[in-house]
Z-matrix of the N, CA and C atoms (Angstrom, degrees):
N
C 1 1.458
C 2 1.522 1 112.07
N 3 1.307 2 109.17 1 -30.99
C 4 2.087 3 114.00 2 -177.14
C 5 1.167 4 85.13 3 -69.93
N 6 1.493 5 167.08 4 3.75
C 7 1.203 6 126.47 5 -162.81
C 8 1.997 7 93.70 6 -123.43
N 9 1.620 8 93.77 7 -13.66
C 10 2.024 9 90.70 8 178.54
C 11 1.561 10 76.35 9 -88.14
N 12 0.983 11 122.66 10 -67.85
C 13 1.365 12 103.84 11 -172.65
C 14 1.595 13 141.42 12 1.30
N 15 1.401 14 101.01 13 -92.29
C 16 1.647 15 132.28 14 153.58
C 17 2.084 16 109.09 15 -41.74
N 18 1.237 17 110.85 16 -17.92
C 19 1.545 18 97.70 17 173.92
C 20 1.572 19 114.08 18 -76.28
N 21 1.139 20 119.91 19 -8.61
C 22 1.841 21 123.64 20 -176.24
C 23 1.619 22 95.81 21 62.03
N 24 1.378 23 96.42 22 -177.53
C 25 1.339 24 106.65 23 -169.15
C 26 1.479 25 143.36 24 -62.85
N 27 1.523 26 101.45 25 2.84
C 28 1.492 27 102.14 26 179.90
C 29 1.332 28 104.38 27 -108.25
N 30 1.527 29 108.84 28 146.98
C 31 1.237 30 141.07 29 -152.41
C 32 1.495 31 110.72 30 -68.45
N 33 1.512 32 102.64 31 -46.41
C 34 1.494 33 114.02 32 -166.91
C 35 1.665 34 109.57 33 -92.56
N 36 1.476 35 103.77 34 -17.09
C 37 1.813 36 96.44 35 155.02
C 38 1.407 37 117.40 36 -77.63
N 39 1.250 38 115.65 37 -40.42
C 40 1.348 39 114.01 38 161.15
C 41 1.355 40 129.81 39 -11.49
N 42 1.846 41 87.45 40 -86.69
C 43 1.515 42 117.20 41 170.01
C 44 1.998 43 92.40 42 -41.59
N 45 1.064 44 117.48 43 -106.09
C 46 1.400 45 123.34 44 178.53
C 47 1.596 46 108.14 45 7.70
N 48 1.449 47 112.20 46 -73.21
C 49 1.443 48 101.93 47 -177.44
C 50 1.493 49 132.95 48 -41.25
N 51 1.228 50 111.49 49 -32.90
C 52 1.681 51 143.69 50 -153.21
C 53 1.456 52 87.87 51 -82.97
N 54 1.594 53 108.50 52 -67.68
C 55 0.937 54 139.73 53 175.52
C 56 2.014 55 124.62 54 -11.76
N 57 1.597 56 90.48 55 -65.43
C 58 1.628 57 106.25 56 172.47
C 59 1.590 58 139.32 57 -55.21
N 60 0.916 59 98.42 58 -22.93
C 61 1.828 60 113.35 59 148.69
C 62 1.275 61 109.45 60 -39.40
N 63 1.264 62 141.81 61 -52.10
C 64 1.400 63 149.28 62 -155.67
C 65 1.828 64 104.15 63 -123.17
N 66 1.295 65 96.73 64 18.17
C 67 1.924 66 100.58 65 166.69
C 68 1.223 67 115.75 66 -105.22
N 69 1.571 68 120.16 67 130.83
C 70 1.656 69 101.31 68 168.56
C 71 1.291 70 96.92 69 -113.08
N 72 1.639 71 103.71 70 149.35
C 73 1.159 72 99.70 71 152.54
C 74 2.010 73 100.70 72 110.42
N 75 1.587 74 98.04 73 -179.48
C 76 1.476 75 123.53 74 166.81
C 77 1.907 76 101.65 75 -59.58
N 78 1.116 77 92.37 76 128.71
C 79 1.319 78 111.98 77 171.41
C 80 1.960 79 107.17 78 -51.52
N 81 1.445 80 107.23 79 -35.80
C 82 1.538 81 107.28 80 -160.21
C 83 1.885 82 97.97 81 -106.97
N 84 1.082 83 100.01 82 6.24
C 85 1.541 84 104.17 83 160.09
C 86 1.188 85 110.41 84 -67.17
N 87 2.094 86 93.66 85 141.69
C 88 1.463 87 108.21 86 179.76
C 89 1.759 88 138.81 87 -64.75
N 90 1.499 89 86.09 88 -12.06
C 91 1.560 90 109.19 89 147.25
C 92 1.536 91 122.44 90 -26.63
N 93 1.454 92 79.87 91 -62.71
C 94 1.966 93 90.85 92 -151.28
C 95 1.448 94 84.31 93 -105.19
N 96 1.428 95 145.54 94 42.68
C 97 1.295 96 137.84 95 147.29
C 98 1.505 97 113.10 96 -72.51
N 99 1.525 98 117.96 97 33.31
C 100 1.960 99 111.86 98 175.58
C 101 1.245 100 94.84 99 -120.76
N 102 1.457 101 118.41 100 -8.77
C 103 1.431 102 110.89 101 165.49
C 104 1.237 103 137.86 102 -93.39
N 105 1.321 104 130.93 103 147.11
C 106 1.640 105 120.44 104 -157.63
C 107 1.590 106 78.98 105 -102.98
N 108 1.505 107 101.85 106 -157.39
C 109 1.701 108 120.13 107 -139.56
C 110 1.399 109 93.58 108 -104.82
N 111 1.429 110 134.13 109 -24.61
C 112 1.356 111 138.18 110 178.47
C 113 1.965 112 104.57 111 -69.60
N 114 1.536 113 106.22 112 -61.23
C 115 1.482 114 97.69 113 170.14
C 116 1.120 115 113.72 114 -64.11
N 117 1.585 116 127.61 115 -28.28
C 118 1.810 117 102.84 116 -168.12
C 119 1.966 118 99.29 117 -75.57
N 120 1.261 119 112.00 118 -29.01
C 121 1.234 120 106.47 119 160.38
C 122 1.795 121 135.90 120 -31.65
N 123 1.419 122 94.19 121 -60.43
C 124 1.297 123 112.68 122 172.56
C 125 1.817 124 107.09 123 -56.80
N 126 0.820 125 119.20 124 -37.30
C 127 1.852 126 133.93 125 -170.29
C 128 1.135 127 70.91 126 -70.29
N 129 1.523 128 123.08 127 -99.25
C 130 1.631 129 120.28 128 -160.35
C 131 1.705 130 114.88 129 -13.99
N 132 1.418 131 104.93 130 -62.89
C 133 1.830 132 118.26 131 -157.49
C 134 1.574 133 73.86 132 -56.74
N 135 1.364 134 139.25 133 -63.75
C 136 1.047 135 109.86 134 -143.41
C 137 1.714 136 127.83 135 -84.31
N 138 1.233 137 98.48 136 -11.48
C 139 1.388 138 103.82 137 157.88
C 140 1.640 139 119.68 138 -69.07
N 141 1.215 140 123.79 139 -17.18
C 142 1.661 141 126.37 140 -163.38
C 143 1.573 142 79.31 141 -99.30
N 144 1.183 143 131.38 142 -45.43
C 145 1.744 144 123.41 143 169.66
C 146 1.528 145 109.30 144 -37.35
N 147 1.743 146 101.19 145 -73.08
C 148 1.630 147 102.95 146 178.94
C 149 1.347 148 123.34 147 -28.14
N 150 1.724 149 120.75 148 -57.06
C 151 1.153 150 142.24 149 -155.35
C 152 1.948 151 104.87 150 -81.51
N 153 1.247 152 125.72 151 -26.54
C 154 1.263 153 130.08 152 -179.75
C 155 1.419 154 99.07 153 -98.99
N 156 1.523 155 130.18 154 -39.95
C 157 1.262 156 107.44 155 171.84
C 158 1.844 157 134.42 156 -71.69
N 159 1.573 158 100.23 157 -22.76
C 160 1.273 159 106.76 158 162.95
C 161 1.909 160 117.52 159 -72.74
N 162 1.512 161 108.44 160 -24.96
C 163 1.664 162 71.87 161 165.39
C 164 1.271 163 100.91 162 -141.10
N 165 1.373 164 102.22 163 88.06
C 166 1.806 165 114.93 164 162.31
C 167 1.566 166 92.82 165 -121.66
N 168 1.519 167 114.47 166 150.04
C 169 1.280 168 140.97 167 -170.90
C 170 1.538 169 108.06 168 -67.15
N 171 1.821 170 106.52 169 -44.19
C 172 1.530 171 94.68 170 -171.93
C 173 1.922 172 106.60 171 -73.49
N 174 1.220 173 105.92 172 -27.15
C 175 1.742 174 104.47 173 -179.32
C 176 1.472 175 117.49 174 -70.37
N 177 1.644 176 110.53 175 -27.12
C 178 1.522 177 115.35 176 157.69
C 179 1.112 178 132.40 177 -41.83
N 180 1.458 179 89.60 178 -51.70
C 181 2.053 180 117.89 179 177.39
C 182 1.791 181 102.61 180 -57.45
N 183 1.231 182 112.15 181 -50.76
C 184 1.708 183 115.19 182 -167.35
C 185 1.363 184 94.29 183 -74.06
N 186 1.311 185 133.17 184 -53.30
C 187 1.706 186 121.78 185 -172.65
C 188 1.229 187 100.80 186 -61.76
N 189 1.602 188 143.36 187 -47.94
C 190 1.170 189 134.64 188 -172.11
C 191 1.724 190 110.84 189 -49.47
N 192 1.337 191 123.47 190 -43.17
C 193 1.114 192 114.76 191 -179.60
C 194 2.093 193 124.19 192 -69.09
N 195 1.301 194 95.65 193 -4.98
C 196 1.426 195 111.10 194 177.63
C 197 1.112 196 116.64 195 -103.21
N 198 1.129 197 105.40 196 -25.15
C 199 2.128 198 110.72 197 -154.53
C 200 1.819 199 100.27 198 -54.23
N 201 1.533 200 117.23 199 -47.52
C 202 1.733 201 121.17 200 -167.17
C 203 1.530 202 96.06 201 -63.06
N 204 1.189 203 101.62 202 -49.24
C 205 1.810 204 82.78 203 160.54
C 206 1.776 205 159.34 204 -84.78
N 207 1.274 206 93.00 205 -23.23
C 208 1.284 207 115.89 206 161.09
C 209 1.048 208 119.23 207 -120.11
N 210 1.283 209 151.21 208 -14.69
C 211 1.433 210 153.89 209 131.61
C 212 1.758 211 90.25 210 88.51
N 213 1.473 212 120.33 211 -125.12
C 214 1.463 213 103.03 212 -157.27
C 215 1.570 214 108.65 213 -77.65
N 216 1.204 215 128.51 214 11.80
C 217 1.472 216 130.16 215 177.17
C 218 1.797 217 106.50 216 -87.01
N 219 1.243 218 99.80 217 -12.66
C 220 1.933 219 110.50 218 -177.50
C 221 1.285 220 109.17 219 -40.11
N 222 1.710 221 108.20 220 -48.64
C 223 1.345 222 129.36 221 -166.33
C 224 1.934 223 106.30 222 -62.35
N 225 1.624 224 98.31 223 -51.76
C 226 1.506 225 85.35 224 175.02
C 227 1.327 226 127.62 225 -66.35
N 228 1.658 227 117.51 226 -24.72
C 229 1.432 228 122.36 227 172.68
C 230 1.466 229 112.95 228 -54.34
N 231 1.407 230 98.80 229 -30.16
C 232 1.853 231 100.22 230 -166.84
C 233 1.651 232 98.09 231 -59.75
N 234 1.539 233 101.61 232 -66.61
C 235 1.818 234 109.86 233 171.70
C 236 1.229 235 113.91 234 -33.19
N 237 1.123 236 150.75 235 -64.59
C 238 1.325 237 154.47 236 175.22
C 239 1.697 238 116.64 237 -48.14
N 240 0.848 239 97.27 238 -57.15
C 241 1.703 240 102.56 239 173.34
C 242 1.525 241 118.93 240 -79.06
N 243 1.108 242 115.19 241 -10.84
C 244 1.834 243 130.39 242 156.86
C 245 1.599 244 121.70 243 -83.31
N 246 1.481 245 101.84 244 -26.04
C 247 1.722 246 107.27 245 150.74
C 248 1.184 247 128.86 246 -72.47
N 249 1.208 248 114.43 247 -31.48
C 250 1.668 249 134.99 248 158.06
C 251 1.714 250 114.72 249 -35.97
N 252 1.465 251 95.25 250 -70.61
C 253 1.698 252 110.52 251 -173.21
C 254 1.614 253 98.94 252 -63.53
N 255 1.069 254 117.71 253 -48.34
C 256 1.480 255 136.91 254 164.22
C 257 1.591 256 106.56 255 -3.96
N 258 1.740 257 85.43 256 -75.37
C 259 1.708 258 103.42 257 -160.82
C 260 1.412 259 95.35 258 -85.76
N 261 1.402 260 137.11 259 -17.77
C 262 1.404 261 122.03 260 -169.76
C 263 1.590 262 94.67 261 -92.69
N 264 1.071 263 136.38 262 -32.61
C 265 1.919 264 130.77 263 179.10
C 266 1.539 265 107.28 264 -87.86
N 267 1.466 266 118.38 265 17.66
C 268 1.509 267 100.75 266 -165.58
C 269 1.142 268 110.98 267 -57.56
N 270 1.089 269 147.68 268 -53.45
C 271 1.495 270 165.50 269 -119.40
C 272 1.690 271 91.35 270 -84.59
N 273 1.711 272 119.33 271 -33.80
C 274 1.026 273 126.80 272 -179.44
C 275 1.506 274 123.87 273 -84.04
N 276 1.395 275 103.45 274 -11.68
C 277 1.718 276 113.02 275 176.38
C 278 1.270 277 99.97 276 -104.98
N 279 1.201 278 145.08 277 -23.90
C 280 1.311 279 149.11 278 -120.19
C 281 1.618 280 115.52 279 -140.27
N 282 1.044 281 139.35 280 123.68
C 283 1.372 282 124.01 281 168.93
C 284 2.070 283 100.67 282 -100.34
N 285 1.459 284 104.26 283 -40.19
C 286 1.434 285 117.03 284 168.35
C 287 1.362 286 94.20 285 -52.45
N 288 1.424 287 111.16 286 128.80
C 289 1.449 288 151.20 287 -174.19
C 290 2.417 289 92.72 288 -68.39
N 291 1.054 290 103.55 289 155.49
C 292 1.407 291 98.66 290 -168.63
C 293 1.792 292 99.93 291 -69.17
N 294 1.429 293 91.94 292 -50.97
C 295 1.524 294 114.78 293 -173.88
C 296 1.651 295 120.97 294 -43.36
N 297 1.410 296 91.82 295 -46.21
C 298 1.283 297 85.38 296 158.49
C 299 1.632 298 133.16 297 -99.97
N 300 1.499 299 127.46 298 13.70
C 301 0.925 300 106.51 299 -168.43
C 302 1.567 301 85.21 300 -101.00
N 303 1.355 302 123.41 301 -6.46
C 304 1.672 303 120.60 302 162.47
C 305 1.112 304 105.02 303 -62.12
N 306 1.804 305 146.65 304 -48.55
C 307 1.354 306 120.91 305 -131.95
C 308 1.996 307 68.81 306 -92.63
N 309 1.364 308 136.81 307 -24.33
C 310 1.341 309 98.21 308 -150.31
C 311 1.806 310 104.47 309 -89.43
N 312 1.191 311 113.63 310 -9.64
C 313 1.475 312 128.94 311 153.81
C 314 1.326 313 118.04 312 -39.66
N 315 1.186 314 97.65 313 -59.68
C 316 1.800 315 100.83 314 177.65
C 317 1.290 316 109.20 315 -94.15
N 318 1.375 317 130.63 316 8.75
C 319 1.750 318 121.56 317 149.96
C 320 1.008 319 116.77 318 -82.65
N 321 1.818 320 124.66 319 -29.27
C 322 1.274 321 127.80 320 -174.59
C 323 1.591 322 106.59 321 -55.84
N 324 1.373 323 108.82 322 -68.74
C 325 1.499 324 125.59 323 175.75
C 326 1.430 325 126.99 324 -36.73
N 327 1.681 326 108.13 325 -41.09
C 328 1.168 327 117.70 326 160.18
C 329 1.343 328 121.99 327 -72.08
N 330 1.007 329 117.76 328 -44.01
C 331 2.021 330 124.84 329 146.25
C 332 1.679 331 124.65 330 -24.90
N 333 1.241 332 103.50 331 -29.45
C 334 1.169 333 112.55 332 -153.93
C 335 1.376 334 93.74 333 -113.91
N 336 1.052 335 149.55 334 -15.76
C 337 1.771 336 134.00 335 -113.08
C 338 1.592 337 104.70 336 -98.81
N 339 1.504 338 117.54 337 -3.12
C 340 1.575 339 119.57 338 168.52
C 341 1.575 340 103.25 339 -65.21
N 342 1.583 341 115.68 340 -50.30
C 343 1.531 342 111.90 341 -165.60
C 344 1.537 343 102.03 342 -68.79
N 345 1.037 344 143.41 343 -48.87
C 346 1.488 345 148.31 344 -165.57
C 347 1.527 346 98.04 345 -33.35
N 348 1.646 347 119.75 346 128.76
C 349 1.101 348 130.13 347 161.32
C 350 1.578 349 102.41 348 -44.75
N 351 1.554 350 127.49 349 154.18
C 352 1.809 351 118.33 350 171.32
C 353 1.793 352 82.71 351 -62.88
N 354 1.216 353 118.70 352 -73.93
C 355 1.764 354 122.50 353 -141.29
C 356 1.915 355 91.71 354 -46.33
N 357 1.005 356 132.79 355 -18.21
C 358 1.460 357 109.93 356 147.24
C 359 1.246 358 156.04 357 -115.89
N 360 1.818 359 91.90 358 26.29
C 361 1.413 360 102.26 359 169.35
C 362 1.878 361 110.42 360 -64.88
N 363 1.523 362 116.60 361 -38.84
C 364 1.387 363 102.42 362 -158.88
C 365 1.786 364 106.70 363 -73.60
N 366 1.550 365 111.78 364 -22.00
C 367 1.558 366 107.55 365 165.95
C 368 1.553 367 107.89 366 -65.94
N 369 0.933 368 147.29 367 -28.83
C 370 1.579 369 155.33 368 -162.30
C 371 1.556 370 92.98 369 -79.55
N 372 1.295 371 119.85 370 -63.26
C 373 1.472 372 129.49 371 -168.41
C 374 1.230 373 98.47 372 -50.97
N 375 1.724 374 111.94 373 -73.08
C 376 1.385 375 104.89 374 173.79
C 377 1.650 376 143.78 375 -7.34
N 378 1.900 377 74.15 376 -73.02
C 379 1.814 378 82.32 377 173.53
C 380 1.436 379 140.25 378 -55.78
N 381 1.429 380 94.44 379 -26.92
C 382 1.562 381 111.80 380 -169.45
C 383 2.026 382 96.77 381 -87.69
N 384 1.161 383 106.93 382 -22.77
C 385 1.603 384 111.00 383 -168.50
C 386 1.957 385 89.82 384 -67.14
N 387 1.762 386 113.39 385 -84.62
C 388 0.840 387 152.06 386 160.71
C 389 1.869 388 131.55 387 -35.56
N 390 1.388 389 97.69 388 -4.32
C 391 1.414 390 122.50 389 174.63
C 392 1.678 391 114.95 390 34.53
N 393 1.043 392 108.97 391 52.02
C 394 1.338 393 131.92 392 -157.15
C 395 1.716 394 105.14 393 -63.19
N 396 1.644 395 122.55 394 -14.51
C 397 1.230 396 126.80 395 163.50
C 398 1.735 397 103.27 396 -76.46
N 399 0.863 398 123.84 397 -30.52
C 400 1.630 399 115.70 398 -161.69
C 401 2.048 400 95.99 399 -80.06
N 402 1.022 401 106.22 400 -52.52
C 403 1.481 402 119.97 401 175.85
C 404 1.491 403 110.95 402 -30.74
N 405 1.049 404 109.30 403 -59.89
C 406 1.555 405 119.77 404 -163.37
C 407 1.577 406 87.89 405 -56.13
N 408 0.885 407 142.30 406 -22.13
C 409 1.838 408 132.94 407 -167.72
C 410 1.760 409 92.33 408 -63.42
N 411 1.807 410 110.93 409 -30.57
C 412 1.601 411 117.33 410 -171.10
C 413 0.949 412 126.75 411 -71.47
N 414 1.548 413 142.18 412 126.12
C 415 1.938 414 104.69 413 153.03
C 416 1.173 415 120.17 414 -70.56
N 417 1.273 416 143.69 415 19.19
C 418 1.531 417 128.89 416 141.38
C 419 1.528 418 92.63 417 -70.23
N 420 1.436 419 119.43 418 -57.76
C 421 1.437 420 90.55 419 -144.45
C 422 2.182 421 126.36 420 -80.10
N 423 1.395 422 84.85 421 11.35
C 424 1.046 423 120.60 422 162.77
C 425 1.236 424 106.10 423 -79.67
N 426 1.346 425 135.15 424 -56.97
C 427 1.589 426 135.47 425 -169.73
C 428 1.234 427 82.62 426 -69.02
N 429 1.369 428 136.00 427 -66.06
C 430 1.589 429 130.31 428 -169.38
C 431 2.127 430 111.21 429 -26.58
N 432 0.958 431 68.56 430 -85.41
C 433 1.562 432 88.47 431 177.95
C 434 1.745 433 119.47 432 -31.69
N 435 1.761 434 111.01 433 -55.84
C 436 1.525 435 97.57 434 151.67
C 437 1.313 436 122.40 435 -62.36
N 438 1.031 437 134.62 436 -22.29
C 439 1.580 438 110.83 437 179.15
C 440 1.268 439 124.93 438 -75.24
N 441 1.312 440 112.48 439 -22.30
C 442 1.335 441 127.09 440 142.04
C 443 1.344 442 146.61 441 -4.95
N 444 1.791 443 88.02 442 -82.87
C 445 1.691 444 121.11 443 162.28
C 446 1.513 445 94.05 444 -52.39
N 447 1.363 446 106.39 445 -83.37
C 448 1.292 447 114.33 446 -173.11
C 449 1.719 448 132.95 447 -22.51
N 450 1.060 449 100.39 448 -49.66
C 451 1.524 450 102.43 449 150.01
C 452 1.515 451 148.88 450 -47.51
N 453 1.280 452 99.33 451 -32.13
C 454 1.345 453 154.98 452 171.49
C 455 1.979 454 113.77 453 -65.91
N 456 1.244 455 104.28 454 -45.88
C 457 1.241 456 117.91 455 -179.43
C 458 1.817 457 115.01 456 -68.12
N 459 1.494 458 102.90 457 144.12
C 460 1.622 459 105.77 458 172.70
C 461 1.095 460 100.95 459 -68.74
N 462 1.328 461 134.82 460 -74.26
C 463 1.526 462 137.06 461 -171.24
C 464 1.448 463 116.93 462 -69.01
N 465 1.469 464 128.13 463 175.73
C 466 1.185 465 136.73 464 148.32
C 467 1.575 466 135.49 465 -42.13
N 468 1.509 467 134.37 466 51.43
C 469 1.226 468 132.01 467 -142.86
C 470 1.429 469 124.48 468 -58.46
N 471 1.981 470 91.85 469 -44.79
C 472 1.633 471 117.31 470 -166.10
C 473 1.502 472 114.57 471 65.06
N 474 1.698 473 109.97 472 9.19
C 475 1.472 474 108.92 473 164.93
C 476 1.809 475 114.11 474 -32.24
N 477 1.774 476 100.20 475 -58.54
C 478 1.620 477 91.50 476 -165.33
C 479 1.503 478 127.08 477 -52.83
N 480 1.515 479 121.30 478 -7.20
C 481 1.354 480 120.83 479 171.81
C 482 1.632 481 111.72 480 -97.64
N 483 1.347 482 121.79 481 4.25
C 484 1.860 483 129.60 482 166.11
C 485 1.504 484 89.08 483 -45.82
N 486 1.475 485 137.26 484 -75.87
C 487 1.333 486 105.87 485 -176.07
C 488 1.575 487 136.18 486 28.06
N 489 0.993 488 96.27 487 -86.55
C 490 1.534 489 137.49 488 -123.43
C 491 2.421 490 71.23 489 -94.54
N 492 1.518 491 115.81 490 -51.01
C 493 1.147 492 116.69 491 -168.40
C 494 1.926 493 100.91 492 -73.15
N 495 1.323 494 105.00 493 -25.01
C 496 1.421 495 106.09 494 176.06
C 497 2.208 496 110.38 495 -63.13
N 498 1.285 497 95.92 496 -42.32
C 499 1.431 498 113.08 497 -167.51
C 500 1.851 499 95.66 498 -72.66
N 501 1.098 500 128.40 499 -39.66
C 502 1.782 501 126.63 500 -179.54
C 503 1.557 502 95.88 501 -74.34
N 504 1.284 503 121.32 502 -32.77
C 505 1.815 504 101.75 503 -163.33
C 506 1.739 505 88.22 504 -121.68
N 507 0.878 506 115.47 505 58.41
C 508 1.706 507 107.75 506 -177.17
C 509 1.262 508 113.51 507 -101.55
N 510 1.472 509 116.04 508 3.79
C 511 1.959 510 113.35 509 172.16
C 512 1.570 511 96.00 510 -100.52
N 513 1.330 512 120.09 511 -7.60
C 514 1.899 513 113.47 512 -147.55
C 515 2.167 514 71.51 513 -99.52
N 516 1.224 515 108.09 514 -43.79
C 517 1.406 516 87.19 515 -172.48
C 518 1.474 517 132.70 516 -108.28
N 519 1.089 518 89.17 517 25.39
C 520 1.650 519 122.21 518 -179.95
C 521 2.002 520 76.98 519 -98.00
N 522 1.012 521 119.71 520 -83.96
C 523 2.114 522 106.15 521 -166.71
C 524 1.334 523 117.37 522 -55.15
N 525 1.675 524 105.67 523 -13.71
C 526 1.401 525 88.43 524 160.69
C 527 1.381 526 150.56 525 -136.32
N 528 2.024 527 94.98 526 34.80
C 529 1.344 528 118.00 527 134.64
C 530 1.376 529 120.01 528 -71.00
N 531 1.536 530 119.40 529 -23.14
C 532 1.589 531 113.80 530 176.43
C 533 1.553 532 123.76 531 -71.92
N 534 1.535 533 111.67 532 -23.13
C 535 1.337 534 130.93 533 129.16
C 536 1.259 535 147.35 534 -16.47
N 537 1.632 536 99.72 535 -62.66
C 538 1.510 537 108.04 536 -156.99
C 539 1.579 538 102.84 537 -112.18
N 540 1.359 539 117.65 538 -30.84
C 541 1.691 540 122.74 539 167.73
C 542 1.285 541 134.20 540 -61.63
N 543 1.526 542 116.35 541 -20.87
C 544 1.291 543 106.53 542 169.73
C 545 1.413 544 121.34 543 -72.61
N 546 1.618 545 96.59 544 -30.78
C 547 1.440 546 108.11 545 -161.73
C 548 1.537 547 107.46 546 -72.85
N 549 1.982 548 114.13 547 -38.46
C 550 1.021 549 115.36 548 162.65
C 551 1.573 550 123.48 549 -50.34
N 552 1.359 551 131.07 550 -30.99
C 553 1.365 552 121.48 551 168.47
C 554 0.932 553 92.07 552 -59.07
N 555 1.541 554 133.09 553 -92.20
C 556 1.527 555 121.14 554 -147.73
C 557 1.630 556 119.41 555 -37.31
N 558 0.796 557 99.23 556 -54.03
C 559 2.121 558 101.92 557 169.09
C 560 1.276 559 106.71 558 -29.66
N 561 1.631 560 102.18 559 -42.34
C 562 1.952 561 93.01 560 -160.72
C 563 1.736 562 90.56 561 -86.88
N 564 1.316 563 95.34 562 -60.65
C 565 1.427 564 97.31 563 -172.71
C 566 1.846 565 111.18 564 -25.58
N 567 1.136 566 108.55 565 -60.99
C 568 1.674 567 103.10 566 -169.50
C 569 1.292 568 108.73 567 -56.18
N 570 1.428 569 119.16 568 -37.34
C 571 1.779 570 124.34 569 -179.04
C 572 1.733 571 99.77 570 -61.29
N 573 1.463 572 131.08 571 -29.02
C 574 1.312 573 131.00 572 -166.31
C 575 1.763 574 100.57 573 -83.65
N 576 1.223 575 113.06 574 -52.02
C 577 1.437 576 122.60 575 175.32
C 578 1.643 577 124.83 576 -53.64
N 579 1.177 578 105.86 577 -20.80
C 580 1.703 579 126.10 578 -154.35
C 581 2.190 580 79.48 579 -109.81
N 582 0.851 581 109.41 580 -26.47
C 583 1.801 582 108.27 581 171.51
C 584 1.155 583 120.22 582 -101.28
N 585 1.715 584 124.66 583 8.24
C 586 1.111 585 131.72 584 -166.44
C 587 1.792 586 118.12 585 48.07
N 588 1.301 587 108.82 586 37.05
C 589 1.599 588 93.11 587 157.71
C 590 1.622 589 106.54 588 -131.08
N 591 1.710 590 98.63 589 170.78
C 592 1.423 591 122.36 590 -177.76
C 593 2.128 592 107.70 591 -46.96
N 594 1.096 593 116.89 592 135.41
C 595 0.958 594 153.50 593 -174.22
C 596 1.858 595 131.48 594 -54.45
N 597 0.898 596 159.73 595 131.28
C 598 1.463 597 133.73 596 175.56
C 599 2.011 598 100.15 597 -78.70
N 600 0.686 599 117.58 598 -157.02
C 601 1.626 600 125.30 599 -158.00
C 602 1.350 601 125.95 600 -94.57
N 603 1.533 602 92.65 601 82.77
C 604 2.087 603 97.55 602 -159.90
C 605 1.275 604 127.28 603 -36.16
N 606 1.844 605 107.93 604 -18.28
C 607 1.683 606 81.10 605 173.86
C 608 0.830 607 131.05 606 -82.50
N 609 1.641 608 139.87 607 -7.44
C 610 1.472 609 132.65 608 169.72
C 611 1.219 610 109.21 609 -37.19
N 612 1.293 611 124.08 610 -23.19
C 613 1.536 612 117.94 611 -171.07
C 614 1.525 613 109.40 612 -74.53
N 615 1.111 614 134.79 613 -3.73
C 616 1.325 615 148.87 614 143.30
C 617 1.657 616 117.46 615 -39.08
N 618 1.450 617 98.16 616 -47.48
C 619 1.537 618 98.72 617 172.16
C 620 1.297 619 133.10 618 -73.22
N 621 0.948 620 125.43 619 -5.17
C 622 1.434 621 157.47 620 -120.23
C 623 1.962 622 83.94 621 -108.98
């Protein structure tokens, strides 16, 4: 969810961000010549996401407490449980109401749904069926969601019982998403401004 989030208001960075999961490669590969400059945008933001969330100190701190157990899957728990804090402080990142910043998520996508690789139309469907942003506020729908991944995984992960590790350390990473999110807006934010589009929600920069 941080990564529709952090795209600001245009649709096709959006899409783009979402999007990069299912990109290989150089952005300016002849591959990815079906995409115009708004999604390869979105690809970009979301790699400069990847790259600032893997080495900020407070997300170090949260994988360190997982890694003996989940070892390189820590990293996806962190994402998942940062959508969590996400959806439970929105009101505090957000002036856009939650409700709607879901339906326009799932108009974008539906807007979009020629470019979508197929292998992620049936996660797309999903989400939009199953409202898979509103959930994450849950720990089911958090448990939902790893079992998911988990399924998903080559090896044996045991993601779907993280739960349960989110619920014992849930103040240590609750302060340090309060930490690590503002700063992540500003990252995106300046990459959104520096392309001339609309912004995610300047006052976090208050937290800052």
């Amino acid at each position: 969810m941080a990564h529709l989030f952090l795209s600001g208001k245009n649709e096709e960075v959006m899409v783009g961000n979402l999007l990069e999961d299912f990109v290989v490669g150089r952005i300016d590969h002849p591959r990815n010549a079906i995409y115009n400059d708004e999604i390869k945008n979105g690809i970009l933001l979301h790699r400069l996401i990847d790259s600032f969330t893997d080495t900020h100190p407070a997300v170090s701190d949260c994988k360190s407490v997982l890694y003996d157990k989940y070892h390189k899957y820590a990293a996806v728990l962190i994402d998942i449980f940062f959508d969590h804090f996400l959806a439970v402080h929105w009101a505090e990142y957000s002036t856009e109401p939650f409700g709607d910043f879901r339906k326009r998520v799932h108009s974008s996508f539906e807007n979009h749904w020629s470019i979508l690789p197929e292998k992620m139309k049936p996660m797309i469907e999903s989400m939009i069926k199953h409202d898979w942003l509103k959930n994450y506020s849950e720990f089911w729908g958090i448990e939902r969601a790893l079992i998911g991944i988990s399924r998903r995984t080559t090896f044996e992960s045991n993601m779907e019982k993280a739960t349960e590790d989110l619920k014992f350390h849930y103040q240590l990473y609750d302060e340090k998403f309060a930490v690590f999110f503002p700063k992540m807006i500003l990252e995106c934010n300046k990459f959104l401004i520096e392309k001339g589009y609309s912004v995610t929600n300047m006052d976090a920069f208050s937290k800052i």
